[in-house]
C-alpha positions in Angstrom: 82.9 106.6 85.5 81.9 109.6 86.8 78.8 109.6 89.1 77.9 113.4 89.9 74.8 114.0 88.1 73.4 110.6 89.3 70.5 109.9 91.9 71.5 108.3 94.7 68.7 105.6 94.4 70.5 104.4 91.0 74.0 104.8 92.7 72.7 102.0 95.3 72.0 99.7 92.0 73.9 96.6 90.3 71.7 96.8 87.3 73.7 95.3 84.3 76.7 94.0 86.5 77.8 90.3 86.4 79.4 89.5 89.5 81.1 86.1 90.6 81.0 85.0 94.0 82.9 82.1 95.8 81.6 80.3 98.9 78.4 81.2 97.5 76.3 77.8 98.7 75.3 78.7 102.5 76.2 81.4 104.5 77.9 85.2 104.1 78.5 84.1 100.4 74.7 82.8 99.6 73.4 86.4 101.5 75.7 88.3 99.2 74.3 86.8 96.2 70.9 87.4 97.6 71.4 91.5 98.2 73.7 91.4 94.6 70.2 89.8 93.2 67.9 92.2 95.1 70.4 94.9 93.6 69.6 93.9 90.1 73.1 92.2 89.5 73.4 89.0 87.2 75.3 86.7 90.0 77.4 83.2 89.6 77.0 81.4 92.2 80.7 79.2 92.9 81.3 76.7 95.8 83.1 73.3 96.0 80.0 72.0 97.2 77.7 70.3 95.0 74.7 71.8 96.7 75.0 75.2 95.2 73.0 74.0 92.4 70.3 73.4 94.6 70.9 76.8 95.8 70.8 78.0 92.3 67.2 76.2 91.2 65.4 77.7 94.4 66.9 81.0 93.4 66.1 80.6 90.0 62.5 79.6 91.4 62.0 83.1 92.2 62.9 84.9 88.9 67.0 85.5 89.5 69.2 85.8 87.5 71.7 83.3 88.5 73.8 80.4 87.5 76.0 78.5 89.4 79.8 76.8 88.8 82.0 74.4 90.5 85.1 75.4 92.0 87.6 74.5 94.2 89.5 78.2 95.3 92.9 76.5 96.0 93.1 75.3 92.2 94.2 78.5 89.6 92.7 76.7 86.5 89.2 76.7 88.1 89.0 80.6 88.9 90.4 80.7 84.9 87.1 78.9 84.1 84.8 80.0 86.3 85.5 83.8 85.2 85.8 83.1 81.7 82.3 81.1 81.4 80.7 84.2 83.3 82.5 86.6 80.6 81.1 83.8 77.6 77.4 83.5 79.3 76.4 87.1 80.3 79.1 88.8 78.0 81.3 91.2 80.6 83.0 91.1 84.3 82.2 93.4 86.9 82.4 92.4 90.6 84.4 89.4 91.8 83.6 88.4 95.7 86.4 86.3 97.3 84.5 85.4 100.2 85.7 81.4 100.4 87.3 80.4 103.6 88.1 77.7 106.1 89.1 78.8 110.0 89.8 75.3 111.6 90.7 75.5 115.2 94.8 74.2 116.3 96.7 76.2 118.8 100.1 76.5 116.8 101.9 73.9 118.2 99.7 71.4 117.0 98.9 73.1 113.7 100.6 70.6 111.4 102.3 71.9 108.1 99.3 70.2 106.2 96.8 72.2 107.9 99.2 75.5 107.7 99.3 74.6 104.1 95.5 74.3 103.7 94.3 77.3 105.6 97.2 78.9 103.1 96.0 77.6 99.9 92.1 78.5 100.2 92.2 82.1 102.2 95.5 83.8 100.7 95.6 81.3 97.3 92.7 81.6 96.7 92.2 85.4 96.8 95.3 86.2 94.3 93.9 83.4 92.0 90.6 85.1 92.1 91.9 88.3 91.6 94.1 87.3 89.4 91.3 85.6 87.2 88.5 88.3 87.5 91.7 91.3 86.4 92.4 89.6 83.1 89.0 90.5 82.0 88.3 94.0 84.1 91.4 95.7 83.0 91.1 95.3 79.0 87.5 96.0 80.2 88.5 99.3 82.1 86.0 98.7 84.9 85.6 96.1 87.6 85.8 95.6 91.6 87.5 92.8 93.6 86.1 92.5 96.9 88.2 90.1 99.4 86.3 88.7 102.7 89.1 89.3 105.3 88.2 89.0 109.0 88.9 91.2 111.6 91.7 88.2 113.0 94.3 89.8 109.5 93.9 92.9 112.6 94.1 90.9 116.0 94.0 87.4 116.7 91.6 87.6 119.5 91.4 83.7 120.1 94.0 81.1 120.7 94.0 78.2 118.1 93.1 80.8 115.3 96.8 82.1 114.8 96.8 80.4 110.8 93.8 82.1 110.4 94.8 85.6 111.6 98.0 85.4 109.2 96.0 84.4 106.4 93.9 87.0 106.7 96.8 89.8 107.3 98.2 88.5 104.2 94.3 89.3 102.4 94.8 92.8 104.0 98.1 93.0 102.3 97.2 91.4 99.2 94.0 93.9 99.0 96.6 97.3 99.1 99.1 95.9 96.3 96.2 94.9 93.7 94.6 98.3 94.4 97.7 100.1 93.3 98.5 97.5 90.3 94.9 97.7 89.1 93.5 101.2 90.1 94.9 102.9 87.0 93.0 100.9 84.7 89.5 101.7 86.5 89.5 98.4 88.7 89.1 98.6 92.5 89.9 96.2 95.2 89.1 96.1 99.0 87.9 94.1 101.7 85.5 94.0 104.1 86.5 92.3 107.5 83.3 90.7 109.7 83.8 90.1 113.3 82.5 86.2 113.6 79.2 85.8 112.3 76.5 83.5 112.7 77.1 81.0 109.9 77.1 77.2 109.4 80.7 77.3 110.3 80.6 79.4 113.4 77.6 77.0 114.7 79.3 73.9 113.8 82.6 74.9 115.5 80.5 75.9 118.6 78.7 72.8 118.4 82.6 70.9 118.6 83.1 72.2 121.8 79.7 71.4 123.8 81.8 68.7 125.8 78.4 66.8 126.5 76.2 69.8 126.7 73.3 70.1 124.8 74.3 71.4 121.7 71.8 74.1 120.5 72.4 75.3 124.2 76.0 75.3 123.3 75.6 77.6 120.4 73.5 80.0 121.9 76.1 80.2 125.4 78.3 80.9 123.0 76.9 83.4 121.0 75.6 85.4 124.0 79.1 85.5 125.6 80.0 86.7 121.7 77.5 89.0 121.7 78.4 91.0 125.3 81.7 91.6 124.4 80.4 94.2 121.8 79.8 97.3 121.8 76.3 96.8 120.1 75.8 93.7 122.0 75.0 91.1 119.3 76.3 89.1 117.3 76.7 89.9 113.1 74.5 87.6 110.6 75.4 87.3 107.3 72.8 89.8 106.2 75.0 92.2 107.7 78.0 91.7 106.0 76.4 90.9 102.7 74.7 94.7 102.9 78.6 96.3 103.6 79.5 94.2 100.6 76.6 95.1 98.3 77.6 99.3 99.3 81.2 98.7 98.5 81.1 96.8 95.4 78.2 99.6 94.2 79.1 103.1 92.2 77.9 105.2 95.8 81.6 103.4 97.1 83.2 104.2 93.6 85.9 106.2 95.3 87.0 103.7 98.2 89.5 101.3 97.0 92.4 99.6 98.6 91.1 99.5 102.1 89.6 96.3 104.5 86.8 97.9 106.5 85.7 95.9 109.7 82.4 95.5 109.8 82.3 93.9 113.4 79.3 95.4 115.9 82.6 97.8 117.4 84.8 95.0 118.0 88.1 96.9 116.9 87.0 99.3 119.2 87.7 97.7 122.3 
């Protein structure tokens, strides 16, 4: 669609878009759906945790335009259903946000093939069966972006224990380039965005782990201060952050940028 005699403003809008987004009860996925909202987007709401449609009521609360659906990423049949109640509820497809993920901590010689498996299943599966899903309706539709979290590990691994991660997320980079080409012709884009770590309930929880007797909440923030001085903008990214790169690339201002992951990491991959 071409966008040269359009304002900007409007460019910057989802009005009219339906987008789907997993990992969508608490952290980067809940402040994507939040910005996608503010943007005017119709948004599903899709996490293995019952709680999302708690998530969903206070959103709902406030006048969005929101529903919310079960899914567990590692399972193909649930991406089938979650995209094709969106398509039946709010009649069309147009953004799908991979953003589930787990990033347990095991240096490799104690990562078991279970936990290999796992990290597997939910951050590479998961993306192609999303994809995979949210395609089947965007192509015949002509229109559409796929927009995989990565991390800035599919680049460098820049902690030990994280080395299941890091390949997971290499193989999103990978996976990211491939769909681009297969689906570009048809009008459907694909790319990632790659946040440094990020203050989430994750990233607090695995930083609570590792307090080894210290007080916790002092734990976190040690952590997150020595985080934060090793950047070049010394702090450390919320979710807000990546959800605003998101909300640009998924909009018509990015509708030229398409198989690419784009760090969005405070100048991380700079140094």
């Amino acid at each position: 669609m071409s966008t040269e005699n359009r304002p900007l403003a409007e460019l910057a809008r989802l009005d009219g878009k339906v987008a789907v987004i997993t990992g969508a009860a608490q952290g980067i996925g809940l402040a994507i759906a939040k910005r996608f909202i503010e943007a005017g987007a119709t948004v599903v709401l899709a996490d293995i945790d019952d709680a999302v449609q708690e998530v969903v009521a206070g959103l709902e609360d406030s006048g969005a335009s929101v529903s919310g659906s079960k899914i567990d990423v590692a399972n193909r049949d649930d991406h089938v259903r979650v995209a094709a109640e969106a398509v039946a509820r709010h009649g069309r497809l147009d953004i799908w946000v991979n953003n589930a993920g787990i990033f347990p901590s095991a240096l490799a010689l104690d990562t078991t093939a279970d936990l290999w498996s796992r990290v597997m299943s939910i951050n590479v599966d998961g993306s192609f069966f999303g994809a995979q899903a949210a395609a089947r309706h965007m192509v015949p539709q002509g229109s559409g972006v796929i927009l995989n979290i990565g991390s800035t590990s599919g680049f460098r691994v820049g902690t030990d224990g994280r080395s299941h991660y890091g390949a997971s997320k290499a193989a999103v980079r990978g996976l990211t380039k491939g769909l681009a080409r297969e689906f570009g012709p048809s009008g459907v884009r694909v790319l990632s965005v790659a946040p440094v770590a990020t203050v989430t309930p994750g990233v607090i929880a695995g930083a609570k782990s590792r307090a080894e007797g210290q007080d916790e909440d002092a734990a976190v923030e040690q952590h997150l201060e020595s985080y934060a001085s090793k950047l070049p903008l010394r702090r450390v990214a919320t979710p807000d952050d990546i959800a605003l790169a998101v909300t640009f690339c998924v909009s018509d201002q990015a509708g030229y940028i398409t198989g690419v992951t784009i760090p969005v990491d405070g100048g991380y991959m700079a140094i």
